[in-house]
C-alpha positions as CSV (number, residue, x, y, z in Angstrom):
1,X,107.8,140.2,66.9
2,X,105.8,138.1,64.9
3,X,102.4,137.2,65.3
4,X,101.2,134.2,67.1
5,X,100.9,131.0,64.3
6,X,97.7,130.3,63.1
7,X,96.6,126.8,64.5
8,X,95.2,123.8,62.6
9,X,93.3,120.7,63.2
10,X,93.3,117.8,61.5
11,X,90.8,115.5,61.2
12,X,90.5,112.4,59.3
13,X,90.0,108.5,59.9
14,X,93.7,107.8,58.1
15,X,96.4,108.0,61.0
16,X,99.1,107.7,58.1
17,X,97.2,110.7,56.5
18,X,96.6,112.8,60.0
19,X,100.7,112.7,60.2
20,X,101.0,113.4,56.4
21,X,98.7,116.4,56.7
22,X,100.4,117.3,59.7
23,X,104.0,117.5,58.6
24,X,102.9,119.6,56.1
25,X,101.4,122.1,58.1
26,X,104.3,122.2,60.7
27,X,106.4,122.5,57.9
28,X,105.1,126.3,58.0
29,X,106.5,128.6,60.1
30,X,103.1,130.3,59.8
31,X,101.1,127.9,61.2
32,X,101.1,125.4,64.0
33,X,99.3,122.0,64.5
34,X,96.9,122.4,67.1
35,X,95.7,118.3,67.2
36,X,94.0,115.4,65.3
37,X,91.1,113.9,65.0
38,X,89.7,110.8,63.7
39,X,86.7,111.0,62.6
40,X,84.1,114.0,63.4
41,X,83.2,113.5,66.6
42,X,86.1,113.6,67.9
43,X,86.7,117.0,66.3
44,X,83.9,118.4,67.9
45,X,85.0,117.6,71.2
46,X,88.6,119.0,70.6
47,X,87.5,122.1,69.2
48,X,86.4,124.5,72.2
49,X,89.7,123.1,74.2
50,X,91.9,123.7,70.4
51,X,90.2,126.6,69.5
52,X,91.7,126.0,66.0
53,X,92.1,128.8,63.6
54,X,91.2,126.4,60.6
55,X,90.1,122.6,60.1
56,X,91.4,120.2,57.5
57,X,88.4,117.5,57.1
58,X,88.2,114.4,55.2
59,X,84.6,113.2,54.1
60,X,84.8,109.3,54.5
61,X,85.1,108.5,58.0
62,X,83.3,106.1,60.5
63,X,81.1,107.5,63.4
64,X,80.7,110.7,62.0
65,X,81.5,111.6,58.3
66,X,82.3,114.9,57.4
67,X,78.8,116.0,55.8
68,X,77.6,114.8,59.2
69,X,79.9,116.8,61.1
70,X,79.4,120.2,58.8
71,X,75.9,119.6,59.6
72,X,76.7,119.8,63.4
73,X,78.7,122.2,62.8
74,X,76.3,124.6,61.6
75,X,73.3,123.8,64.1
76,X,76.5,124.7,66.6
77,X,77.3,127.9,65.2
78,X,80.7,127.0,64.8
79,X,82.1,129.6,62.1
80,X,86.2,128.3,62.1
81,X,86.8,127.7,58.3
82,X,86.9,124.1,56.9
83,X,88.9,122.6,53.7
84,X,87.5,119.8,52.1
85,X,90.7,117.4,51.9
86,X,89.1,114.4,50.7
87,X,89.9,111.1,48.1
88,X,86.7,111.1,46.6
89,X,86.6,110.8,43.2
90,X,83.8,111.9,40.0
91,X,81.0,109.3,42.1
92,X,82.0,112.1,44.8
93,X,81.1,115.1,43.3
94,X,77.6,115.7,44.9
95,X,79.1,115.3,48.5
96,X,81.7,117.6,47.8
97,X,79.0,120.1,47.0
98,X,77.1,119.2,49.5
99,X,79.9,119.9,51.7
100,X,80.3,123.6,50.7
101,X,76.6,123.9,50.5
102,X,76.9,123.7,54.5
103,X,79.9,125.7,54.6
104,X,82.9,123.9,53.9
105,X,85.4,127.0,52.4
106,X,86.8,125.1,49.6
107,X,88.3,121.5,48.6
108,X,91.1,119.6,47.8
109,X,91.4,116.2,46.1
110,X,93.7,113.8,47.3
111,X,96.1,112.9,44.4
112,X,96.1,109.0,45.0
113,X,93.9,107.7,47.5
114,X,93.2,108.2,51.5
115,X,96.9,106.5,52.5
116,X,98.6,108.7,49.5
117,X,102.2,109.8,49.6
118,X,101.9,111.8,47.2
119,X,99.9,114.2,49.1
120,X,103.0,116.8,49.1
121,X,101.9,117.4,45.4
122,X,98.7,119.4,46.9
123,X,101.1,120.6,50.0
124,X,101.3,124.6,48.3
125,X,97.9,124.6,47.5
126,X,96.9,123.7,51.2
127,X,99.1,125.5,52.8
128,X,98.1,128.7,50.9
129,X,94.5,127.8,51.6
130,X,95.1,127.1,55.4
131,X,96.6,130.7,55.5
132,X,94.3,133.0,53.9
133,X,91.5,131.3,55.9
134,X,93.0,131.5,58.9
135,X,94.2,134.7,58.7
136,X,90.9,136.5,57.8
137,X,88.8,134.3,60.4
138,X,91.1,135.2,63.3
139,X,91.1,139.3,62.1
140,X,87.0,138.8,62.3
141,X,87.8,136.7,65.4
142,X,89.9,138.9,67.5
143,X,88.8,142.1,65.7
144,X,92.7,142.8,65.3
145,X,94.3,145.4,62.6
146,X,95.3,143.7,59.3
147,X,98.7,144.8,60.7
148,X,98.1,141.8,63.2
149,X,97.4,139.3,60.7
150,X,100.0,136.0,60.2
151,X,102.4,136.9,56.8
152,X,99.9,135.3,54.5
153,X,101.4,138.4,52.0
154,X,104.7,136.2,51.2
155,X,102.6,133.2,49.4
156,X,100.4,136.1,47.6
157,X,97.8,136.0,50.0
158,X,97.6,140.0,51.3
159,X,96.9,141.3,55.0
160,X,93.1,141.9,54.2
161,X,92.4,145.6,52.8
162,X,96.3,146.3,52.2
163,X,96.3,148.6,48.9
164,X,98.6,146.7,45.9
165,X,101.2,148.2,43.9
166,X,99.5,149.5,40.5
167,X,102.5,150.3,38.0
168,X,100.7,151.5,35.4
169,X,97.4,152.9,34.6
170,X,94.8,150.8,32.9
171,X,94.5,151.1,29.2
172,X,91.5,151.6,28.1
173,X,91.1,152.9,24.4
174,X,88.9,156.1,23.6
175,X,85.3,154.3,22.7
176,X,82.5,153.6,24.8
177,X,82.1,150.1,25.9
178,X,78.9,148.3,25.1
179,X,76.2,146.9,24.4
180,X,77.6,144.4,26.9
181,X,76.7,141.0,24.9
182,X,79.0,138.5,27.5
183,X,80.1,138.6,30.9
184,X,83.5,136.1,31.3
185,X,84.5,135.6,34.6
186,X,87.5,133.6,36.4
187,X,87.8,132.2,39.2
188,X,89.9,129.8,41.5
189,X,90.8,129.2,45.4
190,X,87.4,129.9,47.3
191,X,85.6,130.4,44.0
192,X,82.7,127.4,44.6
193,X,81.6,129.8,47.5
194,X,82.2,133.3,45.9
195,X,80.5,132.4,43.0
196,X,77.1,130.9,44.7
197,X,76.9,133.9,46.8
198,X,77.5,136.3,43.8
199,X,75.3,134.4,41.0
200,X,72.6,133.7,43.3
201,X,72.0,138.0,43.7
202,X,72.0,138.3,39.6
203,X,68.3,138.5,38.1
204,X,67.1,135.6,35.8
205,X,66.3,138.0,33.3
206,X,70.5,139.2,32.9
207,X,70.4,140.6,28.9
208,X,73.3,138.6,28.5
209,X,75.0,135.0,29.0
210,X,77.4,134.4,31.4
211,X,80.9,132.2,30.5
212,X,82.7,131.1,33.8
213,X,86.1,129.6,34.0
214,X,86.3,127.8,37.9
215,X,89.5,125.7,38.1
216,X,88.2,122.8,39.5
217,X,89.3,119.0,38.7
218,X,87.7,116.9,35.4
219,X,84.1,115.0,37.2
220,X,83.1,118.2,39.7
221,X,82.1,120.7,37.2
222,X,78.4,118.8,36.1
223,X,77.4,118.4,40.0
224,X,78.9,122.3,41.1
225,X,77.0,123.7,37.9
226,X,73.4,122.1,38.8
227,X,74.3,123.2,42.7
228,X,74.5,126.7,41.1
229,X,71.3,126.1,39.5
230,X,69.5,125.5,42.4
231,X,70.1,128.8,44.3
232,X,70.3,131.1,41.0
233,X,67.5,132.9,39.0
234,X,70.2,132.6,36.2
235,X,70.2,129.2,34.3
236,X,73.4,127.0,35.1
237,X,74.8,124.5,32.9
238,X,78.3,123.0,32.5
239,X,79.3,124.1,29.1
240,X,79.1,121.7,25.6
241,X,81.0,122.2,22.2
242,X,78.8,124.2,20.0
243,X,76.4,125.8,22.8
244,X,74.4,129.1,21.3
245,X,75.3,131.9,24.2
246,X,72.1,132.6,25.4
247,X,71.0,135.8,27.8
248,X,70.1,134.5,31.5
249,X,72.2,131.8,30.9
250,X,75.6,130.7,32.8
251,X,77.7,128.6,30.9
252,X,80.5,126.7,33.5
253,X,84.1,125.2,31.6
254,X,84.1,121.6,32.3
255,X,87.1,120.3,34.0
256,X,90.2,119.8,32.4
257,X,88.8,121.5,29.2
258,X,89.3,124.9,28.1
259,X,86.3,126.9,27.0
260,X,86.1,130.0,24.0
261,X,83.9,132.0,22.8
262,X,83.1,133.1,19.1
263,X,80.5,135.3,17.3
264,X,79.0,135.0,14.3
265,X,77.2,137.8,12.7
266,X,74.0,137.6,15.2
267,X,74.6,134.8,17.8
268,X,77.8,134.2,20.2
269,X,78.6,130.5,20.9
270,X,80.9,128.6,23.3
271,X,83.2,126.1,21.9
272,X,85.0,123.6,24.4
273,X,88.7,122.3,23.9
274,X,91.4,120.1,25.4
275,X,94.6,121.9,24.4
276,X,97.5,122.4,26.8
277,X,97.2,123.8,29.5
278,X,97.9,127.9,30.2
279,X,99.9,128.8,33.6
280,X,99.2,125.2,34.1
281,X,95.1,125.4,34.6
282,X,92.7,123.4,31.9
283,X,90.5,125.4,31.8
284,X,91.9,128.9,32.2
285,X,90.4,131.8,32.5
286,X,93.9,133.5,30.1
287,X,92.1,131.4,27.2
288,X,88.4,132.6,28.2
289,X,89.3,136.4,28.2
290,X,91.4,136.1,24.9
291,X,88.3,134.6,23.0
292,X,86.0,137.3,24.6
293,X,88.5,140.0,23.5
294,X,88.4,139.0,19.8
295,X,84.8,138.1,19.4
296,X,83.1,140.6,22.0
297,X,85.5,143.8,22.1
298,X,84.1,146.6,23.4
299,X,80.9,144.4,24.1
300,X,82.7,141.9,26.9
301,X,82.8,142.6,30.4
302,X,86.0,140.5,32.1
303,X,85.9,139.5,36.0
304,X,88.3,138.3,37.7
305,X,88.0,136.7,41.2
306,X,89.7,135.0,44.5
307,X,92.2,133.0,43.2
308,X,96.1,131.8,43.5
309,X,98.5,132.6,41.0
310,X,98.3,134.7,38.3
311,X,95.7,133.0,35.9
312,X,93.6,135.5,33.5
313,X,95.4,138.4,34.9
314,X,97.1,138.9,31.6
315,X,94.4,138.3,29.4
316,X,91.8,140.7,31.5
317,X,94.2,143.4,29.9
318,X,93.1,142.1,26.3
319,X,89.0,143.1,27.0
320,X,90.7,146.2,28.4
321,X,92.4,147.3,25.4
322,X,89.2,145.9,23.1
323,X,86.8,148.9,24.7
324,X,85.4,146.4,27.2
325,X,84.8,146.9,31.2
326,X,86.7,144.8,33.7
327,X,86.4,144.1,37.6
328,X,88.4,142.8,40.0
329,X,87.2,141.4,43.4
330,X,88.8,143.5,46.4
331,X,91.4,141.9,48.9
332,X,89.4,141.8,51.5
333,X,86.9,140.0,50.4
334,X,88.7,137.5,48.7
335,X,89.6,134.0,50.1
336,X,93.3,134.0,48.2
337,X,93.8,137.6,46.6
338,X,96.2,136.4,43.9
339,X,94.7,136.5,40.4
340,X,92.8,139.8,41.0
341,X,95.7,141.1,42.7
342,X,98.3,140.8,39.6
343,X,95.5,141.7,37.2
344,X,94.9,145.1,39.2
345,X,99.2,146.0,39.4
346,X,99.3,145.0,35.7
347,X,96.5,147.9,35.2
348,X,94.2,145.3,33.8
349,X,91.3,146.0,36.5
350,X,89.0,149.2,36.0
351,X,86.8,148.7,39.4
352,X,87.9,147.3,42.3
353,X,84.4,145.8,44.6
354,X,84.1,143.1,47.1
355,X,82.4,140.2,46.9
356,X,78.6,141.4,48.3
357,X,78.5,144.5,45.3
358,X,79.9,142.0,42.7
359,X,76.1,141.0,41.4
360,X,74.8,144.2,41.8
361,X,78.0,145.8,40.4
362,X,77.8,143.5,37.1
363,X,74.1,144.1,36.9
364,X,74.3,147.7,36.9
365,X,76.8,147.9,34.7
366,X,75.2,145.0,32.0
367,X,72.1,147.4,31.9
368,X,73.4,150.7,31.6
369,X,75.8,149.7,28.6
370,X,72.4,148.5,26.5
């Protein structure tokens, strides 16, 4: 018998887009929609009588907006996940920060507008989101086996702390990896979130620079790198052509551009690029880890974390096979175990660690290899 569906309210001031939102969601046999709401404080009142699993919240409404409703939402203790579905576009960026500064789980842009039909373009990416939240919130809910969970598994998501098929070993050639000199990481669905929690525990005074791949849309990534900045010892910047790679320093791909890394003789720099897109992300992290693997080798560390598909996976293996270390963020504590997942069964991930020994693990690892 299958579990119960995991149950989803939508709130936002568009009717056109509540019933958009919702046919998508009933179009899952995984999930159910639990109500609407119109603006925020309507959501608050249907919640204890809902009880959803996950919200779907739009930012722009009357009465209560959705900053203004995370806000309440927080004083309330209220701890059901919430996905940023909103239109707002690069003069948006700092309230969509704002919102996953108070907790939001992750965001989604509109494709044309708060009336859009084109809103099934975005459908996958939601409904995989939905799932992985909801599932993990009503495990630490109910307290209920991973057995119990909805089947996030068939979209890539995993019952939290299910062990993945690993086909082959990892390859690792016979030298000693270090002096670490970069640490590359990718990232995707829930990444905003991981990424503050994990960069914020990494002393200032790292021996190395930090390149970071988030696929996130062309406008965000100059508001999400100073939010990083003001939580992290480390220095955050979005990255420019031509940058010198500089220890303490986290360099962030701009959107829609990919970002590489050369070296040359004593200094590494970071070059940013528009060429085509790799399994369909600008940036991606595939192009990050390939640069690090030629101009790093044995002295690149590759991370890969919470994210759909399949992006970096391959090119993880590359740093591998150079001498270099690689880590993959567990299942459980992943929001959508995807890109760690086929980076682990392709052999391409040394150490496994959730998300809160991530800093610690990196860290560690950075200052032994010096």
């Amino acid at each position: 018998m299958n579990a119960e569906p995991l149950s989803v309210l939508v709130v936002d001031d568009s009717a056109m887009m509540r019933n958009l939102v919702g046919r998508i969601v009933e179009s899952d046999d995984r999930l159910r929609l639990a109500g609407k709401a119109m603006n925020g404080r309507f959501a608050l009142q249907k919640i204890e009588a809902l009880e959803p699993d996950v919200i779907v919240l739009d930012l722009e409404m009357p009465e209560m907006n959705g900053i203004e409703f995370l806000q309440e939402r927080r004083s309330r203790r209220i701890d059901i996940p919430v996905i940023v579905l909103s239109s707002v576009a690069t003069k948006g960026a700092k309230i969509t920060m704002d919102a996953l500064s108070l907790g939001a789980s992750d965001f989604i842009l509109k494709p044309s507008g708060s009336i859009s039909t084109d809103i099934h373009v975005v459908a996958d990416q939601l409904l995989e989101l939905i799932v992985s939240l909801g599932a993990e919130y009503r495990r630490r809910r109910d307290r209920l086996p991973c057995s119990a969970a909805p089947r996030a598994e068939q979209r890539g998501a995993p019952e939290s702390g299910s062990a993945p098929r690993r086909p082959m070993p990892a390859s690792r050639p016979a030298v000693e990896p270090g002096p670490i000199d970069l640490v590359a990481i990718g990232v995707s669905t829930g990444g905003p979130n991981a990424l503050r929690k994990m960069l914020a525990l990494i002393p200032g005074d790292l021996p190395c620079p930090v390149v970071v791949v988030q696929h996130m849309p062309p406008g965000f990534t100059t508001e999400f790198a100073a939010s990083l900045d003001r939580v992290c010892q480390l220095t955050v910047r979005e990255a420019s052509d031509g940058d010198r790679l500089k220890p303490g320093f986290v360099y962030v791909a701009p959107g829609d551009h990919h970002v590489t890394v050369t070296w040359s003789g004593s200094r590494g720099d970071v070059h940013v690029d528009r060429d085509p897109p790799r399994n369909g992300h600008r940036p991606s992290a595939d192009v990050l880890f390939s640069s690090a693997a030629v101009a790093y080798g044995k002295r690149a560390m590759g991370v890969i974390m919470t994210g759909m598909g399949k992006d970096g996976a391959e090119e993880l293996g590359a740093i591998l096979r150079a001498g270099g270390i690689t880590i993959g963020q567990d299942a459980r504590s992943s929001v959508v175990y995807g890109m760690p997942r086929v980076a682990y069964e392709l052999g391409h991930v040394e150490r496994q660690v959730p998300l809160s020994e991530m800093a610690q693990t990196i860290t560690r690892l950075v200052q032994e290899h010096r």
